[in-house]
N, C-alpha and C positions, 0 to 999 in steps of 0.2 A: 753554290756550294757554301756550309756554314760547318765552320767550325767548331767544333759543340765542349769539344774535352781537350784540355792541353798539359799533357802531362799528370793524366790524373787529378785533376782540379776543373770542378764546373764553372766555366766562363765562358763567355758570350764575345766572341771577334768581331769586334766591326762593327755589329747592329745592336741596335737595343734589341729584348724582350719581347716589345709587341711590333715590328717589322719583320719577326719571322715568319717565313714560310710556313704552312701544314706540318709538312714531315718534321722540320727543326722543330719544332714550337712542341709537338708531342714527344720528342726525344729530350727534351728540356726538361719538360714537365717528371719525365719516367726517371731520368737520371735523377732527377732534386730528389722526386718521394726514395729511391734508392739508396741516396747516402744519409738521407734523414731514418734508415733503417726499418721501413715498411716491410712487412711479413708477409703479404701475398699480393697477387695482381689478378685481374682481372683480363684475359685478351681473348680479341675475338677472333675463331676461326675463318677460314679464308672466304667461305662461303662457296666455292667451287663444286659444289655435289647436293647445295641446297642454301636453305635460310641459315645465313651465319649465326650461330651460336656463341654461348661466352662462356671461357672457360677460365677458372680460376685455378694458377698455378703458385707456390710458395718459393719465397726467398731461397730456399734448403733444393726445392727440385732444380731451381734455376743454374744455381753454381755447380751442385754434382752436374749437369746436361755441359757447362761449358767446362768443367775439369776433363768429362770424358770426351769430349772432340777434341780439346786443345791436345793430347797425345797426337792425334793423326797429325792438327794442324801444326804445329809447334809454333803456335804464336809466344810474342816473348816482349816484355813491359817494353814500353813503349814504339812498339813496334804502330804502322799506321792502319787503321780501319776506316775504309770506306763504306757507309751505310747508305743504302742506292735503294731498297726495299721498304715499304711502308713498316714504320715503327710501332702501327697498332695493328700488325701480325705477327707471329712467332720470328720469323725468318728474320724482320729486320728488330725488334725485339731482344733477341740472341744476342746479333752481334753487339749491341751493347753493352747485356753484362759479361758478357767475353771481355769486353773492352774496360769496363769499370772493374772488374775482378783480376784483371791480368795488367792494369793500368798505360793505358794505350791512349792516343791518341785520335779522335774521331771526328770524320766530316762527314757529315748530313750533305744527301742530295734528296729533293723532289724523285719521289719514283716512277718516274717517264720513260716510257718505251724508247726514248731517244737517248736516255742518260747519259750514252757511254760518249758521246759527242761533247758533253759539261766537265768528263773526270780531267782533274789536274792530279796528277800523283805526284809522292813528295821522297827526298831524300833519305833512304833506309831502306825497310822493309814493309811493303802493303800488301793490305788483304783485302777482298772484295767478294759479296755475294751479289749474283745475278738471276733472273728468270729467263727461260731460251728467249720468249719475246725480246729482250734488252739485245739480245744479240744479234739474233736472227739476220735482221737485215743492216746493219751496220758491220759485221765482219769482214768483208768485203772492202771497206775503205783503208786505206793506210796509215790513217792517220790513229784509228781504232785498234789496230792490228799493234800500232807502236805503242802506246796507252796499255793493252791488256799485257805485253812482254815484260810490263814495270811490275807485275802483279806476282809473288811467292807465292800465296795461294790464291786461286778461286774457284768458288762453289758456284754450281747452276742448280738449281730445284724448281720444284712445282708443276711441272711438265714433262711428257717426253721432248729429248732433244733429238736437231735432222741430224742427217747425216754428211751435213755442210759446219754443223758443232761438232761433230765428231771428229773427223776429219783434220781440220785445223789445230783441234786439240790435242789431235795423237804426235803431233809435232812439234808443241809447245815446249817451252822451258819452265814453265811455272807448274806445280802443281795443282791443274784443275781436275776436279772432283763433280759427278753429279750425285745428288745429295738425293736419301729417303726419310721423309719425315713429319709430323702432324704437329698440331698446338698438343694437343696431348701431352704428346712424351715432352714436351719441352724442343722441339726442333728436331736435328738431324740424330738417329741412332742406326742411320748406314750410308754408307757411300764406296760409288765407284770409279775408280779413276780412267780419268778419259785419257791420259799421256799412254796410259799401260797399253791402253784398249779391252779393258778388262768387258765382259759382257753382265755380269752378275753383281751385285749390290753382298758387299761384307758387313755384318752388323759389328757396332762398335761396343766397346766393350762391356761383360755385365749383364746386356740384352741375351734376353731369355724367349724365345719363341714356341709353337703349335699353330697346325692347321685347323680349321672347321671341316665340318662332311662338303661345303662347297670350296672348301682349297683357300679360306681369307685367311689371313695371317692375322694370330694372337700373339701380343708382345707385352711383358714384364720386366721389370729392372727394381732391381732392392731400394734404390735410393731415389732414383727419377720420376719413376711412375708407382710402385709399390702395390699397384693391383693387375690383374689380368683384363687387357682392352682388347676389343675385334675391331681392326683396323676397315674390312668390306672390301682390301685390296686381294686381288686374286692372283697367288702365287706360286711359284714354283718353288723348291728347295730343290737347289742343284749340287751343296753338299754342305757337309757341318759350317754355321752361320753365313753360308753364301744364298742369294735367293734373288730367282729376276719377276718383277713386277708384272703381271701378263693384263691388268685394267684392272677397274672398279666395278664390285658389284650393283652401284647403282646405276652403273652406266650401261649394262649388258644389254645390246636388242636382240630381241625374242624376233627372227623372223624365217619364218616357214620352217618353223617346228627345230629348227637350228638357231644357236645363241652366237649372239658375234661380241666381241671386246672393241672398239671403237680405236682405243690405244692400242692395241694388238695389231690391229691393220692397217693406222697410222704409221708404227713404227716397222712395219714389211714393207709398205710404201715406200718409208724413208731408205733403210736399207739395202733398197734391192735397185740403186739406181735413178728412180723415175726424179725424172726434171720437170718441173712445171713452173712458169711464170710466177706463179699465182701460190699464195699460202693456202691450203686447204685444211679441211677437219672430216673426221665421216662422221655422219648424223643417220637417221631414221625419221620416217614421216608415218604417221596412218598409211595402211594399205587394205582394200576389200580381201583379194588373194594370201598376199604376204606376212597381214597381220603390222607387223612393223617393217616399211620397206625400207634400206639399206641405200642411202644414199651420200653424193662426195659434194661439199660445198665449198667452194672456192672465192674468194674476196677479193671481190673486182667489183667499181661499177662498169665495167663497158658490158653491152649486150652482146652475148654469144651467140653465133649461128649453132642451130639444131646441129650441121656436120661437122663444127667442129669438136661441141658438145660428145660428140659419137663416137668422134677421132679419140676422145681423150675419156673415155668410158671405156674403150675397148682398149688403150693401151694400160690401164691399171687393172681389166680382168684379168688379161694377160699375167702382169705379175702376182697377181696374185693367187689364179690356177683354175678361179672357176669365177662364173660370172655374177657374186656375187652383190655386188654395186650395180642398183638397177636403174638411177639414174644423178643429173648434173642438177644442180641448184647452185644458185651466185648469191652474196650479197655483198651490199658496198665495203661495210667493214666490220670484222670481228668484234664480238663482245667480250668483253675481261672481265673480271670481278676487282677490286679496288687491291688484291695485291698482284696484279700483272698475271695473272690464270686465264685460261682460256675458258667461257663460261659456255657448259654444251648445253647446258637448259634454257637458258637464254639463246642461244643461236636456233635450237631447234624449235623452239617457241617461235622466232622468228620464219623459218622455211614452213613450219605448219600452216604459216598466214600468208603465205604465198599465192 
């Protein structure tokens, strides 16, 4: 952990300059050009749904995106931020000029799926963004569980989360929030709170929305964004500025003449009970019959027997109503993209070469 901002003032704790870390060393660099009064930046999309892109955003979008979340969050000068998310994507990006804008206190972590095992949190009030990966399998220990109760807010994004984050969070004392949001708009312009148990995403405020003829959601704000973008997310409007994510249109598989959301039946899986050892995702392979066939991949190296492969195919058609999932593929371990996403092009790439 490095401490990057101390009181509003760019200084370096401890290490020189060239013994940082990655993540320190880029958040060094963003802060310097920031108070040297640079006009726009340049950041790159997460790369999650294809070839990451570069999107340049302005000084002016940056600040109105963290004036309108600080309402929700009520961060307040000198309050402490934790930066656990790679600094050359939006997500952890933000929390910086949140932090330089609001003049806060900030410690850079590497963005390791282990992070939350490195946080030291400090005397006041801290805030933290995370991706489900960082938690997933560390919630469980206690020592995590004590670490994340030091936390006034935290934000989860980039994924669906299980219903092992849910859960935990409906009981929490901090206000954790899962977050809806692209490099685009400048980061988050909805969120839903996990304490409440809320099921629907609130747009923050200013955001201005519309459907397409395939249900993507189009979003506008006077100041953030200032033109009309199509997000490719496929939505529901469940009422004025509330709306639940149902997947991605470039996710959708086409099989046997029926469209499945991957996230959709990810998160019926997660919600309806099913326990499995094993972290899964649903993917699709070429099929002669099916066109795209529907299959559940699970991250394990041990080899599974065919019966229990069967075992565990017939208890998720079950929850799910029809026997959709037409079969098991393994692999050792998940692919991510560099900001902690779970990468479905790259894993399905992988089970195609199976």
């Amino acid at each position: 952990m490095i401490q990057l901002l101390a009181n509003g003032q760019l200084t370096i704790a401890l290490l020189e300059q060239k013994s940082l870390k990655k993540n320190a060393l880029a958040a060094y660099h963003f802060c310097s050009d920031w108070l040297q009064g640079k006009e726009s930046f340049i950041i790159k999309t997460s790369g999650s749904t294809g070839v990451a892109k570069d999107i340049e955003l302005s000084r002016e979008q940056m600040i109105a995106s963290a004036l309108n979340s600080q309402k929700i969050l009520k961060i307040t000068p000198y309050d402490h931020m934790h930066v656990c998310l790679s600094v050359e994507h939006i997500g952890g990006l933000m929390q910086l000029v949140r932090a330089l804008y609001f003049n806060l206190n900030v410690y850079i972590y590497e963005p390791k799926i282990d992070v939350l095992d490195t946080i030291v949190t400090m005397s006041g009030i801290n805030h933290i963004s995370l991706v489900p990966a960082m938690i997933e399998t560390y919630i469980q220990k206690k020592h995590v569980q004590d670490i994340l109760q030091n936390f006034a807010t935290i934000l989860i994004g980039g994924a669906y989360i299980s219903s092992t984050i849910e859960n935990y969070f409906s009981s929490h004392i901090s206000q954790a929030f899962q977050t809806y949001g692209m490099t685009e708009t400048c980061s988050n312009i909805a969120l839903r709170s996990l304490n409440k148990r809320e099921k629907t995403y609130k747009l923050l405020d200013g955001w201005q929305y519309k459907l397409s003829s395939e249900n993507c959601l189009f979003l506008y704000h006077p100041t953030i964004l200032k033109k009309w973008i199509e997000t490719k997310d496929i939505v529901d409007i469940n009422s004025d500025h509330r709306f639940t994510v149902k997947g991605r249109l470039d996710f959708i598989i086409n099989s046997g003449g029926l469209k499945y959301s991957p996230e959709e039946l990810e998160y019926t899986l997660h919600t309806s009970g099913l326990f499995l050892t094993y972290k899964y995702v649903v993917s699709s392979i070429p099929d002669k019959v099916w066109g795209e066939k529907l299959v559940l991949v699970l991250e394990t190296d041990f080899h599974l027997l065919d019966e229990f492969k069967l075992e565990i195919l017939n208890k998720i058609n079950s929850l799910l109503t029809q026997n959709i999932i037409k079969e098991i593929k393994t692999m050792p371990q998940f692919i991510y993209t560099n900001s902690n996403k779970i990468d479905r092009l790259k894993i399905k790439e992988y089970i195609e070469n199976l």
